[in-house]
C-alpha positions in Angstrom: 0.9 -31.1 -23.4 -2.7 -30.5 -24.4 -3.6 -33.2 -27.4 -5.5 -31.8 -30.3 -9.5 -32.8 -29.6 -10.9 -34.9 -32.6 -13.3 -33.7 -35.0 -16.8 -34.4 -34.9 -19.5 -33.3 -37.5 -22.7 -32.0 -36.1 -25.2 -31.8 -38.9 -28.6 -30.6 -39.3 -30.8 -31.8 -41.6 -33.9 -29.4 -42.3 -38.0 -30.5 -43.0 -38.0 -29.8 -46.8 -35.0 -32.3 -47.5 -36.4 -34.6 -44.8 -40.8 -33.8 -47.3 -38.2 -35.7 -50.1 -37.8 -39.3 -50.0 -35.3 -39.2 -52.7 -33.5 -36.0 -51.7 -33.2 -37.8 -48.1 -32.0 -40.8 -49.1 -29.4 -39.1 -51.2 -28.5 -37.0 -47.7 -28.4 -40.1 -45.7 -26.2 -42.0 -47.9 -23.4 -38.7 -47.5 -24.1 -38.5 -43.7 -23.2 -42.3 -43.6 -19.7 -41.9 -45.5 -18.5 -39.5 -43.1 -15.7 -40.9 -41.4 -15.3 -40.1 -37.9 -17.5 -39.1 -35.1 -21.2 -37.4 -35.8 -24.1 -36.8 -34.9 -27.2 -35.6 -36.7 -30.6 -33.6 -35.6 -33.3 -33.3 -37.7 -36.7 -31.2 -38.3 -39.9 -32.2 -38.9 -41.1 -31.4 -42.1 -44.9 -31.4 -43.4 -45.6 -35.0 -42.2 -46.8 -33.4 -38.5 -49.0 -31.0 -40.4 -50.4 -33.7 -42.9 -51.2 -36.3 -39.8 -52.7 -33.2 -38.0 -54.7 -33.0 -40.6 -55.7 -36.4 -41.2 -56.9 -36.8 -37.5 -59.0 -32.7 -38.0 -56.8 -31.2 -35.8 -55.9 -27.6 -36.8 -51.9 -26.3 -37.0 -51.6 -22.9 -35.8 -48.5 -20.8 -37.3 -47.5 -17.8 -35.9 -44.5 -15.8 -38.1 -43.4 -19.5 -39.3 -43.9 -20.9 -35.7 -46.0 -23.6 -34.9 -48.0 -23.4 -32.3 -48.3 -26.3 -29.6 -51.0 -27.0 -28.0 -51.8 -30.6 -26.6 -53.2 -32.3 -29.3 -50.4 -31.1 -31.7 -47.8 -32.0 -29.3 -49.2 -35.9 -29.1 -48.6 -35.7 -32.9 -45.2 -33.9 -32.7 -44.1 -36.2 -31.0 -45.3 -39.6 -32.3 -43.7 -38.3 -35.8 -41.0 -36.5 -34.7 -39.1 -39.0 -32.4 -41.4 -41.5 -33.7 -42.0 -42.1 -37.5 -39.1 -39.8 -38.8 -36.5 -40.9 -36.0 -36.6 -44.4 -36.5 -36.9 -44.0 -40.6 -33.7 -42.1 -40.8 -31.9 -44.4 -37.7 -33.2 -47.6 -39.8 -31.7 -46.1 -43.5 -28.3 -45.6 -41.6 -28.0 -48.7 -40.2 -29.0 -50.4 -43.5 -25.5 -48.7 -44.4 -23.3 -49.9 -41.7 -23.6 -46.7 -39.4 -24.1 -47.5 -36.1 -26.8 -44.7 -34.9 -28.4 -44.2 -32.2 -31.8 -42.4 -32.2 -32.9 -39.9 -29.1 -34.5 -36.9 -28.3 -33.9 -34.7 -24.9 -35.8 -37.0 -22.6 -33.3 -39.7 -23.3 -30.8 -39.9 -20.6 -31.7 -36.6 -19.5 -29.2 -35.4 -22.0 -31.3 -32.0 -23.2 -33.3 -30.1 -20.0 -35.9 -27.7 -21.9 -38.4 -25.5 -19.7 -41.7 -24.4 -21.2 -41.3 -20.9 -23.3 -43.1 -17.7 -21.2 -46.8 -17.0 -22.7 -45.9 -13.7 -22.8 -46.2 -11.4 -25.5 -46.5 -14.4 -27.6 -48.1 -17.8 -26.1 -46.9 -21.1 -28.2 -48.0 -23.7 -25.9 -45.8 -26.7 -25.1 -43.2 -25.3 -27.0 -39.5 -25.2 -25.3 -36.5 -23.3 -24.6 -33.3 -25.2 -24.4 -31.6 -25.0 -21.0 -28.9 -27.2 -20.6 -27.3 -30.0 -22.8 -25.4 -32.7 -20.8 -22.6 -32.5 -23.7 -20.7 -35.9 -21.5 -23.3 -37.8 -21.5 -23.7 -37.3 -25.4 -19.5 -37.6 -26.1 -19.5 -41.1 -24.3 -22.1 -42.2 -26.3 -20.2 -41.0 -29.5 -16.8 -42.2 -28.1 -18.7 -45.8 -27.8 -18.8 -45.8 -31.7 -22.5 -44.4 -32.1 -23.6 -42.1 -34.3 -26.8 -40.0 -32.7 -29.9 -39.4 -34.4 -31.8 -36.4 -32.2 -35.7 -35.5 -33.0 -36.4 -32.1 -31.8 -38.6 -33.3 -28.5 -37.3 -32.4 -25.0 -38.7 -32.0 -21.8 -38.2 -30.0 -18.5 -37.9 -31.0 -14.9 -41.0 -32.2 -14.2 -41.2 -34.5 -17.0 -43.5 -32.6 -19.1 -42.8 -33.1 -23.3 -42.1 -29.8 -25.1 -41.4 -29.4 -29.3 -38.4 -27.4 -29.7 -36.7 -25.7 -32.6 -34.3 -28.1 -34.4 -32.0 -25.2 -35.5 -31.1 -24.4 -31.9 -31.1 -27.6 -30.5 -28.2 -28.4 -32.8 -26.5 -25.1 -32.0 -27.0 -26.0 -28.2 -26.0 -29.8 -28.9 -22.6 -28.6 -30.7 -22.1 -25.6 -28.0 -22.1 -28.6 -25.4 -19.6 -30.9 -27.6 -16.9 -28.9 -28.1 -15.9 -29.3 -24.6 -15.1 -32.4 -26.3 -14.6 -32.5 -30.2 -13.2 -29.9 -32.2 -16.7 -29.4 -33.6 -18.0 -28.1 -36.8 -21.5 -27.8 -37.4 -23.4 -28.3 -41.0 -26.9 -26.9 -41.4 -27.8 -28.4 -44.2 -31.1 -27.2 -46.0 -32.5 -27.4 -49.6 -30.8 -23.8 -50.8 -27.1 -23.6 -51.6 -26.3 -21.7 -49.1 -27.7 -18.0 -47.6 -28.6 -16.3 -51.1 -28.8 -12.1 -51.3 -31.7 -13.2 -53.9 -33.7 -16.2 -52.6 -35.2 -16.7 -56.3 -31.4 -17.3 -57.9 -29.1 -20.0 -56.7 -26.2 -18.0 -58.3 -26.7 -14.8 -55.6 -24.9 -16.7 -52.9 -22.8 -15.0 -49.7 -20.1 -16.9 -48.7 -19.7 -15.8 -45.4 -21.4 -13.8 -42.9 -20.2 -12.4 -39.6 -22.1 -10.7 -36.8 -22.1 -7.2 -38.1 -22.9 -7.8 -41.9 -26.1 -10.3 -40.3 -27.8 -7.2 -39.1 -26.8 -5.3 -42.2 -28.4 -8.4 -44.2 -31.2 -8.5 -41.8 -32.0 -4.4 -41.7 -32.6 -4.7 -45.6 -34.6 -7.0 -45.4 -31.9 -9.3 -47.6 -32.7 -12.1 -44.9 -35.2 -12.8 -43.4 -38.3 -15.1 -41.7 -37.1 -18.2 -41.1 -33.4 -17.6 -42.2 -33.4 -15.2 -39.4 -33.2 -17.9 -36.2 -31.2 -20.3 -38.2 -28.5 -17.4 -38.9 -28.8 -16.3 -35.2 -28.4 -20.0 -34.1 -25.6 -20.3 -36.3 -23.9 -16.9 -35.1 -24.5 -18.2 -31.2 -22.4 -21.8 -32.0 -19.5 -19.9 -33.8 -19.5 -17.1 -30.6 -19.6 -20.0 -27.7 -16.8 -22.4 -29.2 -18.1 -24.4 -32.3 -15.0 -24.8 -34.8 -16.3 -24.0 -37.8 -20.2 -23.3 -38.7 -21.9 -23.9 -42.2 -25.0 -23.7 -44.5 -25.3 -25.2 -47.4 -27.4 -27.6 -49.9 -28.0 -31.0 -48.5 -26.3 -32.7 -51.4 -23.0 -30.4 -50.5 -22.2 -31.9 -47.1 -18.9 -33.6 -48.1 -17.8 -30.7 -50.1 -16.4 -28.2 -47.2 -15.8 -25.4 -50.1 -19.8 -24.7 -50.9 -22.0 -23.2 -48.6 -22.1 -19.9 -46.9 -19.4 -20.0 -43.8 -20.3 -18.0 -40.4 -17.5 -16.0 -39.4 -16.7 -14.7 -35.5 
């Protein structure tokens, strides 16, 4: 008789939420009441640009991509799995959850290898491989709660900045060998909105199909685009349930925009 798997929250929390002391805090306080198993992966927000900045070093974007080069990945790096990490782990202790903060190095748990230069080159900048999802679930059945910056690496050691949308999509793929998993993106929008101007113009769900209908007019689109496809990928390769919604909305399972198989 096969036992029912427990549930585990993956949640990701994105860089404008993460720009907002107050909103953060707010977030940090939910993510610490959840009862259960969890884990959490964060962005990066402005800081990285701001310190690039403050040292004369130049960000490159590329259609809402930043582009890696050395220098930016020294700073990446230092604030990602640095500054930011350590903040959030701190705040979460300082409310009795017991995390853990990592990023893919650690343990070997996330194998990246550098994105190909072609058409597009942007530098150190990685493609997720391979999650070792048992490594990660005896951490979490230890009683931890993981904090993950989005900072892997590849086999031969080398550090590479990847996208925090589909490192949590490839963290909860690899857990729900596991857990029963549902994954929260949680952002500073209500949800995916047919209007991004009015919070009322909200779609509750989105499948497959209606994404490229959505995505053909032009209804979403930039940076909504990976998340959706990120989101679509975890629902497609085993994740439970998959949702976006407002930071402040993580408890309430109702709000949000669900993705559909």
């Amino acid at each position: 008789m096969n036992h029912p798997k427990e549930v585990i929250q993956v949640v990701k929390i994105g860089g404008n939420v993460i720009d907002n002391t107050e909103a953060l805090a707010n977030f940090l306080c939910l993510f610490a009441s959840i009862q259960g198993p969890k884990l959490l992966i964060h962005g990066g927000g402005k800081i990285a640009t701001h310190m690039a900045k403050e040292m004369g070093i130049e960000s490159v974007m590329i259609e809402g991509r930043r582009v890696t080069d050395e220098a930016s990945l020294r700073i990446v790096t230092m604030v990602y799995a640095g500054w930011i990490n350590k903040s959030i782990v701190a705040a979460l202790q300082a409310q009795g959850c017991s995390s853990l903060g990592l990023s893919g190095p650690d343990g070997g748990i996330v194998l990246a290898k550098k994105r190909n230069p072609i058409p597009i080159d942007y530098g150190f900048v990685g493609d997720i491989e391979e999650v070792n999802g048992k490594a990660l679930a005896s951490l979490i059945q230890a009683g931890y709660a993981p904090v993950f910056a989005p900072i892997t690496s590849d086999v031969h050691g080398q550090l590479l900045n990847t996208n925090a949308d589909t490192l949590a999509q490839a963290i909860a793929i690899a857990l729900s060998d596991f857990f029963e998993v549902k994954l929260v993106y949680c952002f500073e929008k209500v949800g995916v909105l047919s209007d991004p101007t009015n919070e009322e113009s909200l779609i509750p769900s989105i499948n497959a199909a209606y994404f490229e209908e959505l995505k053909a007019n032009g209804t979403v689109s930039a940076g909504m685009i990976p998340k959706l496809e990120n989101a679509l990928k975890a629902i497609s390769k085993g994740v439970h349930l998959v949702r976006l919604c407002h930071a402040d909305n993580l408890l309430n399972q109702d709000l949000g925009t669900n993705i559909l198989p």
